[in-house]
NUNUMAR-682331 format. One record per atom (N, C-alpha, C): residue in three letters; z, x, y. Coordinates in steps of 0.05 Angstrom, whole numbers, padded with zeros to 5 digits, always signed. Each point is the difference from the previous one (the first is absolute). Example, Ala and Ser with C-alpha at 12.3 -4.5 7.8 and 13.67 -1.06 7.14 Angstrom:
! NUNUMAR-682331
ala+00156+00264-00114ala+00000-00018+00024ala+00000+00018+00024ser-00014-00007+00021ser+00001+00016+00024ser+00014-00015+00022
! end
This chain:
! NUNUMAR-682331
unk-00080-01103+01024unk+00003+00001-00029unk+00012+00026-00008unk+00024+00000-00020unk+00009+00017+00005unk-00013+00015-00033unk+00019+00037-00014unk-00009+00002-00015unk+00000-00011-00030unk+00017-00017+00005unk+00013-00015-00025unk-00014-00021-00001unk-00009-00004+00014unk-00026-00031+00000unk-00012+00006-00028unk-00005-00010-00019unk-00020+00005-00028unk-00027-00003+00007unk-00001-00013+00022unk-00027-00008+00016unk-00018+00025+00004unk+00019+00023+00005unk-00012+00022+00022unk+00000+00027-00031unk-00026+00008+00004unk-00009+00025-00019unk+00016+00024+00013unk+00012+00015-00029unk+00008+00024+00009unk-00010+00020-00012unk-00011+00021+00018unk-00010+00019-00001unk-00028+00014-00004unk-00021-00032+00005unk-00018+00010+00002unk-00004-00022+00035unk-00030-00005+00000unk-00010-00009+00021unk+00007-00025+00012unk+00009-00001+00018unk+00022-00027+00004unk-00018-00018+00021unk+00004-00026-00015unk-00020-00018+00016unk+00007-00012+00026unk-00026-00004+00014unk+00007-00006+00029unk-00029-00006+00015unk+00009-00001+00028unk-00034+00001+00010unk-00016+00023-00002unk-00022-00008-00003unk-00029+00022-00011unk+00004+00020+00030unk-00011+00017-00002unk-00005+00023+00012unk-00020-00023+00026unk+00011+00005+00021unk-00027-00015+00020unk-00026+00015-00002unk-00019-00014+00001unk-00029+00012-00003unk-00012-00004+00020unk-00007+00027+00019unk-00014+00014+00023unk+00013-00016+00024unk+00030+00010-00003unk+00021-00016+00023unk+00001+00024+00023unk+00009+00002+00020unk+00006+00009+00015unk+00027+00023-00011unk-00004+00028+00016unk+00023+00015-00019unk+00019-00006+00005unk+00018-00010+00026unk+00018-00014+00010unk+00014-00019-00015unk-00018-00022-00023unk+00005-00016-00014unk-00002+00007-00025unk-00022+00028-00008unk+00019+00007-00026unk+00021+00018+00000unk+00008+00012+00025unk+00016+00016-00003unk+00028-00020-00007unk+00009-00022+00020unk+00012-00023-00005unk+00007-00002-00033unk-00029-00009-00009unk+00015-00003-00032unk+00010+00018-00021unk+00000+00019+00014unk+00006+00029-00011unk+00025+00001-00002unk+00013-00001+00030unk+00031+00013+00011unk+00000-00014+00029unk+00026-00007+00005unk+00001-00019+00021unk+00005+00021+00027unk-00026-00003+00015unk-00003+00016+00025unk+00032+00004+00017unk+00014-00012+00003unk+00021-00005+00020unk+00029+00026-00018unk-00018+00002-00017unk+00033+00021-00018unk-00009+00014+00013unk-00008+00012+00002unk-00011+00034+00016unk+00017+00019+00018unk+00004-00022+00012unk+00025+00011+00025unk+00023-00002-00014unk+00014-00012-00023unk+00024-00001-00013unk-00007+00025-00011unk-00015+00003-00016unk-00009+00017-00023unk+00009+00029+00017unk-00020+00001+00019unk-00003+00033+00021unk+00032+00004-00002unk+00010-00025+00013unk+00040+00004+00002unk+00019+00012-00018unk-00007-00018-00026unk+00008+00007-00026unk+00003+00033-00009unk-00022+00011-00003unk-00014+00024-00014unk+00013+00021+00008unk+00004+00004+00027unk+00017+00026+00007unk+00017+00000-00010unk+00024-00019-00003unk+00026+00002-00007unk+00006-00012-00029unk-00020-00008-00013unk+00001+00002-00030unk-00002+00015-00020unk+00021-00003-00021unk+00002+00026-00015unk-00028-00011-00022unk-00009-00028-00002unk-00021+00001-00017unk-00023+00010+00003unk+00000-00007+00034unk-00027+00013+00006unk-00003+00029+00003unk+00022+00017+00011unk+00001+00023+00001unk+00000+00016-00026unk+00008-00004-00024unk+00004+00000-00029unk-00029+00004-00012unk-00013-00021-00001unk-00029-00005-00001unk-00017+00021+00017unk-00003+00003+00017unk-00012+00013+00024unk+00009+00038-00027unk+00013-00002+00003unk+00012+00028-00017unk-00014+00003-00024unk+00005-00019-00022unk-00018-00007-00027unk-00028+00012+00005unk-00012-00022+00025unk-00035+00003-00005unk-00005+00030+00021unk+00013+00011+00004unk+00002+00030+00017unk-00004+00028-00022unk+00018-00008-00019unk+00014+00012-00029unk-00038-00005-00015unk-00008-00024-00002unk-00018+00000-00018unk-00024+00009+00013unk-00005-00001+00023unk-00021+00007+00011unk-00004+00032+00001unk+00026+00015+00005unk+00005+00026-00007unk-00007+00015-00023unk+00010-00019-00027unk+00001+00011-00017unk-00035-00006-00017unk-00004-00033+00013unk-00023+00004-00025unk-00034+00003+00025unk+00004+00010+00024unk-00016+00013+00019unk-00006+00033+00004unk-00014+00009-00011unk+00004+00028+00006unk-00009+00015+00023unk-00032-00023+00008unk-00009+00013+00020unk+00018-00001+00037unk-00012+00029+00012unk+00015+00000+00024unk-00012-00013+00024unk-00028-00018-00012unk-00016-00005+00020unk-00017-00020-00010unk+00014-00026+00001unk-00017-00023-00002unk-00007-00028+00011unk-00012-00009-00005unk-00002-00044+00018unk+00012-00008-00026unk+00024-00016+00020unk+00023-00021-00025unk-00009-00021+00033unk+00007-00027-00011unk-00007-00023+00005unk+00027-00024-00006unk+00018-00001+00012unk+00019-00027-00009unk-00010-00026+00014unk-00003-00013-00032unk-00017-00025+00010unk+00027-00019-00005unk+00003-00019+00023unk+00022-00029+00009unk+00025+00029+00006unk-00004+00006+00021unk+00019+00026+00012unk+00015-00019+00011unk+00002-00025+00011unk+00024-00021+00013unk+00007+00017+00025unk+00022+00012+00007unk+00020+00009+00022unk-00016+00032+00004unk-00013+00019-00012unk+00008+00017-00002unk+00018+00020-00011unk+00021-00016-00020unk+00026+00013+00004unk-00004+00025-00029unk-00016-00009-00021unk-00015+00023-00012unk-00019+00011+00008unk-00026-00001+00010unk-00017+00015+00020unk+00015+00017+00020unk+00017-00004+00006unk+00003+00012+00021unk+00020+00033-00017unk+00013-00015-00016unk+00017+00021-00024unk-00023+00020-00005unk-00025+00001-00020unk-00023+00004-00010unk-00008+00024+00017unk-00001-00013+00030unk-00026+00013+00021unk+00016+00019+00008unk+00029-00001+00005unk+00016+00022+00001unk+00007+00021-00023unk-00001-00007-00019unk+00010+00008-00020unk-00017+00035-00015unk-00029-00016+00001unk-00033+00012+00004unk-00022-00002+00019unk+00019+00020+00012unk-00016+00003+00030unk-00023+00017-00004unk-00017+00007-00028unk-00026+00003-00004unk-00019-00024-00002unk+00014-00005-00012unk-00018-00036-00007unk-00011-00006+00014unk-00017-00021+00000unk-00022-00023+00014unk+00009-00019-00004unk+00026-00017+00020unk+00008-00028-00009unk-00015-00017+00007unk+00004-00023-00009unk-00020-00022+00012unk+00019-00023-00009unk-00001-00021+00013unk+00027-00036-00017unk-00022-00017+00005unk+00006-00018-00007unk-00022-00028-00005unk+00023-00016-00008unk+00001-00032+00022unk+00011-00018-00011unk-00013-00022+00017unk+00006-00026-00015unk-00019-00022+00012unk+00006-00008+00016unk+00035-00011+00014unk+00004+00001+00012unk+00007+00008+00034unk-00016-00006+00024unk+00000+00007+00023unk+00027+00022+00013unk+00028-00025-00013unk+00020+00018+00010unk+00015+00022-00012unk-00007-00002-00037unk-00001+00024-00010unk-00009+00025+00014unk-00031-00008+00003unk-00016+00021+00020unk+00005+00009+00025unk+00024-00004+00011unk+00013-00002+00029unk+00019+00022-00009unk+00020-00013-00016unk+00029+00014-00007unk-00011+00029-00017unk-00027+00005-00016unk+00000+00019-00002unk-00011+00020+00000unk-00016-00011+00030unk-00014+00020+00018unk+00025+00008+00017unk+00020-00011+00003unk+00022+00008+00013unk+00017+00026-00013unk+00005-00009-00019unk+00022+00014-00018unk-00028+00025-00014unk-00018+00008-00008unk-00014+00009-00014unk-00018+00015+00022unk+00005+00016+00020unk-00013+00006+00019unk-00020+00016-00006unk-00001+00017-00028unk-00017+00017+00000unk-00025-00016-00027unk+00005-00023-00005unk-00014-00012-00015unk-00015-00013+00011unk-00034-00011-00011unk-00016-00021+00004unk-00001-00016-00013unk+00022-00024+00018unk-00006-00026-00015unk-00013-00017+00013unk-00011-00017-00019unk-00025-00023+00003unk+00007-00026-00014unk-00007-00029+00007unk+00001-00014-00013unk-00019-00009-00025unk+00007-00009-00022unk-00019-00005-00015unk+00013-00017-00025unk-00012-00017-00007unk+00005-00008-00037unk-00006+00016-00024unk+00028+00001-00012unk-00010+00009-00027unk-00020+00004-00018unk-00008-00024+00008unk-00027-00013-00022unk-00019+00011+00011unk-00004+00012+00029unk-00027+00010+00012unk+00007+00028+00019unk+00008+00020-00013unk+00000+00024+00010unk-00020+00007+00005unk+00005+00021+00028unk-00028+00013+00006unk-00019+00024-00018unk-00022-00010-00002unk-00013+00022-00025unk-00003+00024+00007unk-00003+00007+00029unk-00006+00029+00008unk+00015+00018-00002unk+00022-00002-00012unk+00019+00021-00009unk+00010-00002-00030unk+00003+00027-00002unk+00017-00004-00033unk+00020+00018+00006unk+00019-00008-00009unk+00029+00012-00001unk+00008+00004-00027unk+00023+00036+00010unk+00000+00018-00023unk+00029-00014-00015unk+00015-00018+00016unk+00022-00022-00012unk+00006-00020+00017unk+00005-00015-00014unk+00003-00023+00018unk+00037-00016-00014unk+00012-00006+00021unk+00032-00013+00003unk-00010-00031-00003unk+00025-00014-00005unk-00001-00025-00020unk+00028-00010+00003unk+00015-00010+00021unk+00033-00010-00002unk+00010-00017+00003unk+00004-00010-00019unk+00008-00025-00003unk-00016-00016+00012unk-00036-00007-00002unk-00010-00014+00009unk-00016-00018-00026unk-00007+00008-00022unk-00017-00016-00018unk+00022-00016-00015unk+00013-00001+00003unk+00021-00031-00006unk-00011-00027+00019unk-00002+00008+00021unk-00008-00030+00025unk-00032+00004-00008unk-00017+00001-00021unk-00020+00001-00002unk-00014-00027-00022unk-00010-00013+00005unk-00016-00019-00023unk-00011+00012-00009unk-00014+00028+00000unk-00023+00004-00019unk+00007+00033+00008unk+00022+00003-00018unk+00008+00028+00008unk-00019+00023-00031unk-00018-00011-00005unk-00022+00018-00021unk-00025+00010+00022unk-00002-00030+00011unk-00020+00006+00016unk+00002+00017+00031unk+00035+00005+00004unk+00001+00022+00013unk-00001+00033-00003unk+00013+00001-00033unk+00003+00026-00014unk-00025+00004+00003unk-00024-00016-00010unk-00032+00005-00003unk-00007+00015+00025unk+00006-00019+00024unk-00008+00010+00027unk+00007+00027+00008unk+00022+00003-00009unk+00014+00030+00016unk-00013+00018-00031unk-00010-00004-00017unk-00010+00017-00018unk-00022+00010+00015unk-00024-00018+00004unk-00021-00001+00017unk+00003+00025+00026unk+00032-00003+00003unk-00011+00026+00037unk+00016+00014-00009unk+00008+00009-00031unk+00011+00036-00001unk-00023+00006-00014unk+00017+00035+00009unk-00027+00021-00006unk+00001-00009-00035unk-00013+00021-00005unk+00003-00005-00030unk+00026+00022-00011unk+00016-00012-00025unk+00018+00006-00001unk+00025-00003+00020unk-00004-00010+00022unk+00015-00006+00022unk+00029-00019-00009unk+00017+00002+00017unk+00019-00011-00020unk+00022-00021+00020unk+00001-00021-00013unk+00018-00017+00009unk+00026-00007-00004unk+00020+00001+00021unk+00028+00001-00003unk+00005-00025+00004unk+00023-00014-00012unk+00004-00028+00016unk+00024-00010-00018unk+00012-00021+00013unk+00025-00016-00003unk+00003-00017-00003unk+00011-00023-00018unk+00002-00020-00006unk+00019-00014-00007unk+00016-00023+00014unk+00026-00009-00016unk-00002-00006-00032unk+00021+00000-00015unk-00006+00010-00028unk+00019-00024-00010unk-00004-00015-00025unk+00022-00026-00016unk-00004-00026+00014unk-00015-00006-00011unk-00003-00040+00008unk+00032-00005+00001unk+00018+00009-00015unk+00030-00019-00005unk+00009+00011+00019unk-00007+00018+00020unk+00009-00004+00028unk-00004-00010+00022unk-00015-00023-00006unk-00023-00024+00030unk+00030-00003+00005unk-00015-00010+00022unk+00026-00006+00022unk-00010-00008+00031unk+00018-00022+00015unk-00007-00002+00030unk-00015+00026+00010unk+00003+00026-00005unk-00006+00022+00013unk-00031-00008-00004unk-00013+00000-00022unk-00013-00002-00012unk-00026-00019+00018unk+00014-00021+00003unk-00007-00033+00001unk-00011+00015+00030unk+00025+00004+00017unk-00007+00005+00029unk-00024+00021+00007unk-00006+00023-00015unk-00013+00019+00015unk-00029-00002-00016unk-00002-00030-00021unk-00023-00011-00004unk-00007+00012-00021unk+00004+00014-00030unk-00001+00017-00015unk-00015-00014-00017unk-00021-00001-00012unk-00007-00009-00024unk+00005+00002-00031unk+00015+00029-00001unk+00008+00007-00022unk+00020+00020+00001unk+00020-00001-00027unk+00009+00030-00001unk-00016+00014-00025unk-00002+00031-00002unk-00009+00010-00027unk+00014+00006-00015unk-00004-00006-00025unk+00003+00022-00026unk-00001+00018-00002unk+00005+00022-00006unk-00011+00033-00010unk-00026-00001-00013unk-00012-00016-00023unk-00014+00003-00008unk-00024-00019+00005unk+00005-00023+00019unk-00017-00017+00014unk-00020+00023+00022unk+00027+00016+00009unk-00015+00013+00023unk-00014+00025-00005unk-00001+00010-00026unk-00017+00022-00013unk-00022-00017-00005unk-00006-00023-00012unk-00017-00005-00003unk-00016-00018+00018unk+00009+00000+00027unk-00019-00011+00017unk-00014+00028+00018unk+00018+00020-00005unk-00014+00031+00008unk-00020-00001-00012unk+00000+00002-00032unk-00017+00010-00015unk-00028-00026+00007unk+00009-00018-00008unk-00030-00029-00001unk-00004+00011+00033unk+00013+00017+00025unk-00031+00005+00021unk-00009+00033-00004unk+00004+00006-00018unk-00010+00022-00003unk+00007+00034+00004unk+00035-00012-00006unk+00014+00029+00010unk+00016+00007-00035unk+00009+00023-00001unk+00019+00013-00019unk+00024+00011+00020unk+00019-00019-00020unk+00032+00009+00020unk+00011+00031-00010unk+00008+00015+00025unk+00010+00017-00007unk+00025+00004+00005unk+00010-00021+00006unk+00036+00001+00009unk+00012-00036+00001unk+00019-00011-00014unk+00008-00021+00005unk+00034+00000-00013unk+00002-00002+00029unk+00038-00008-00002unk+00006-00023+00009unk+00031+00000+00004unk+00015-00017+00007unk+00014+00004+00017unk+00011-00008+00015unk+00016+00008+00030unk+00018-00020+00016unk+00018-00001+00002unk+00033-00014+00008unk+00005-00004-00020unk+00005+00018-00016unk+00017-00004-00033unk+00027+00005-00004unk+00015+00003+00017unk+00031+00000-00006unk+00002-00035+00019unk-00012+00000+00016unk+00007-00028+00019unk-00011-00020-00016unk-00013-00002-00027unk-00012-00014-00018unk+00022-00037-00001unk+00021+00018-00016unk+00017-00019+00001unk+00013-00022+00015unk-00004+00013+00028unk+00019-00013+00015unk-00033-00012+00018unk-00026+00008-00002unk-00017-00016+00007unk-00002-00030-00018unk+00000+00004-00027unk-00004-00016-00019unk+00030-00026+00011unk+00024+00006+00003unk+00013-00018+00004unk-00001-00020+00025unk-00006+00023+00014unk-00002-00020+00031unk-00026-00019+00003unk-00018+00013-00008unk-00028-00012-00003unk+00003-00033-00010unk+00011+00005-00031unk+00015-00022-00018unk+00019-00019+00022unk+00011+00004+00018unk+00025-00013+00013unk-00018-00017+00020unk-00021+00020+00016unk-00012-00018+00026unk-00018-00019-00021unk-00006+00000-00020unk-00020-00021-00017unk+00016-00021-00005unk+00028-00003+00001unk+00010-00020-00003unk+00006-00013+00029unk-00007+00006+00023unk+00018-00007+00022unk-00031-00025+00012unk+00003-00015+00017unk-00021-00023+00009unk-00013+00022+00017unk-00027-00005+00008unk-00004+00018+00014unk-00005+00006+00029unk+00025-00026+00012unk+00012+00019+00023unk+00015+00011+00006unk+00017+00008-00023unk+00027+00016-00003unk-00011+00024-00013unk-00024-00004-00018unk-00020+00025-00005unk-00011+00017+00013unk-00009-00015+00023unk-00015+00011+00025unk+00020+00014+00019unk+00024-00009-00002unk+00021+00011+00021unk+00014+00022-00011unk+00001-00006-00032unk+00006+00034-00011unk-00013+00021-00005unk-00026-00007-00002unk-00027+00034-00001unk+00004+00003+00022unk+00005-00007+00024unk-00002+00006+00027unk+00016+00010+00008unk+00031+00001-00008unk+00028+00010-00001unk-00004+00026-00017unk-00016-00002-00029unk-00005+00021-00010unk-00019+00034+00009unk-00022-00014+00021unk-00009+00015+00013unk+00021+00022+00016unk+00016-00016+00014unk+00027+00023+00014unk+00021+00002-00009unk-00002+00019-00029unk+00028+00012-00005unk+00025+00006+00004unk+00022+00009+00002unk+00016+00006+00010unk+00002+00018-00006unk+00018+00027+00020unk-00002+00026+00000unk+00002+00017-00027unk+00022-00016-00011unk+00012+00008-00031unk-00019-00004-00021unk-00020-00022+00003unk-00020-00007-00019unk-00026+00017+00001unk-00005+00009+00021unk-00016+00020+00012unk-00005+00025-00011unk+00035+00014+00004unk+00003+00016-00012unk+00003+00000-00018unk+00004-00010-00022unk-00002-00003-00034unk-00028-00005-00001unk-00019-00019+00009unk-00017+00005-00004unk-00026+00024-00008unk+00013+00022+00030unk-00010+00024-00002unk+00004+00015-00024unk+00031-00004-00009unk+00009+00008-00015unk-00020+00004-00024unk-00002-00035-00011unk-00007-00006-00019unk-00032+00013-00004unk-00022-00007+00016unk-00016+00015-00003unk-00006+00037-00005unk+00021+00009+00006unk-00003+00029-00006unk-00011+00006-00033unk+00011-00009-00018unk-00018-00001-00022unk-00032+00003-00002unk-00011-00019+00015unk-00025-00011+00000unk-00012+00018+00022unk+00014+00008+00019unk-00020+00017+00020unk-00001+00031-00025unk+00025+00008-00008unk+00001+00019-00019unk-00018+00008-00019unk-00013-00030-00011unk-00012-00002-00018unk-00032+00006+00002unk-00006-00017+00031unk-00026+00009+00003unk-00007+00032+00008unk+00022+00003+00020unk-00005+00038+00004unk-00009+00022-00030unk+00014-00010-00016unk-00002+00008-00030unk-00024-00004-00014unk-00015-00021+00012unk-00017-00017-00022unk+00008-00007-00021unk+00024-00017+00002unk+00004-00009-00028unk+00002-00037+00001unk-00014-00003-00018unk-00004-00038+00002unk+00034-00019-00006unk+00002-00014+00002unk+00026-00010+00002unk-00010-00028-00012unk+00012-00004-00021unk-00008-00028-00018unk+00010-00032+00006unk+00023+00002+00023unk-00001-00023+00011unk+00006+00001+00023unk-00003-00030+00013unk+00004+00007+00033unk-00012-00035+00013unk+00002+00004+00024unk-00007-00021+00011unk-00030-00006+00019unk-00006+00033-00001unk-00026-00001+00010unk-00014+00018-00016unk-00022-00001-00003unk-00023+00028-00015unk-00019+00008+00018unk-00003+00028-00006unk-00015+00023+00012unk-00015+00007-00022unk-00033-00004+00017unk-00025+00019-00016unk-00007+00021+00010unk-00015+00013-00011unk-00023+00018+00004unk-00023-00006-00020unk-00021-00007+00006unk-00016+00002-00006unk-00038+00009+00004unk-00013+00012-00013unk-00019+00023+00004unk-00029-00024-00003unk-00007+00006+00017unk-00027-00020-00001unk-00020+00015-00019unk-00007-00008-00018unk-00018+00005-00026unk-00032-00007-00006
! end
């Protein structure tokens, strides 16, 4: 179903099967994100200017809105490593730790993340014996059914005042195959996603926008694969995954704005994905 279906809600909680109840993590990790990307994904990341782009952003904000030289940060659905592993290098005082539900997440980024402890676990049931002084958030509460009842959870294991960074694709009018495939339940609003901070009990202290010059040219293509059947859909996100050299590089291009922006701390009012901070209260 694609996003033009009238069928399909945009921009808040998009219907589907319930959350499995007391399944095996194997099987919720499944309804989460489809186990078998992993090894594409790990492939992808190095030589992407999105991922590398990104990786820069939440570097910039962790810098800027972290002061201390010595603390436990926690990225919970760490996938590959390929931010953990950025992080653990980055702040080599820190106490890293990743958590994802997935087995082979937990493989790829005990690999890539050598100086981190990762563990498997669900969102919904973090371990209580620790509280962490921040906790990472990327692009994972989109593939979530009950993404309040995860904000709640990770409220639950920061310190107090502790503060949460995290990412989120941003504009329902950009669903798309991409979308469909990597199992997303929703895109956000700007002001959907302030106020699902606030209802678990945080005050935002930072919310931008980010791939804002590539705005346009996301918004068209997005629009193009919604019209195509979707196995000519399926064969173009997949084409779109590997760029070509020229596209690459404009890409980089294009993001310099937005890495600019976060080094600065300055919020950026449109874009294709949004970046929080927010202070547990």
């Amino acid at each position: 179903m694609m996003a033009n279906d009238p069928s399909r809600p945009q921009g808040d909680d998009r219907p589907g099967e319930p959350r499995p109840k007391a399944a095996p993590a194997a099987l919720l990790g499944e309804h989460y994100y489809p186990g078998h990307a992993f090894a594409e994904l790990a492939r992808l990341e190095a030589d992407s200017f999105w991922f590398q782009s990104r990786n820069r952003i939440i570097l910039s904000t962790l810098s800027r809105h972290i002061g201390q030289p010595s603390l436990r940060y926690a990225e919970i659905g760490c996938g590959t490593g390929f931010v953990l592993q950025a992080v653990a290098r980055n702040f080599p005082t820190w106490e890293v730790d990743g958590f994802d539900i997935h087995e082979a997440a937990v493989a790829f980024s005990r690999q890539r993340a050598t100086r981190a402890l990762v563990r498997q676990a669900d969102i919904h049931s973090l371990p209580k014996e620790t509280r962490y002084d921040a906790i990472g958030l990327f692009d994972v509460l989109e593939h979530l059914d009950d993404d309040l009842g995860a904000l709640r959870g990770i409220h639950r294991v920061l310190q107090p005042h502790g503060l949460l960074i995290l990412t989120v694709p941003q504009h329902p009018c950009l669903w798309s195959p991409y979308d469909d495939a990597a199992l997303h339940r929703r895109r956000y609003r700007r002001e959907e996603m302030r106020q699902r901070l606030v209802e678990a009990g945080f005050s935002v202290r930072f919310l931008s926008s980010f791939v804002s010059a590539l705005w346009p040219a996301l918004w068209w293509r997005r629009r193009a694969l919604r019209q195509l059947d979707p196995a000519a859909a399926a064969a173009a996100t997949q084409a779109d995954l590997t760029p070509s050299r020229w596209f690459d590089r404009l890409g980089r291009a294009a993001m310099w704005p937005d890495e600019t922006a976060a080094r600065l701390g300055w919020p950026l009012p449109w874009g294709g994905s949004l970046l929080a901070v927010a202070e547990k209260t």
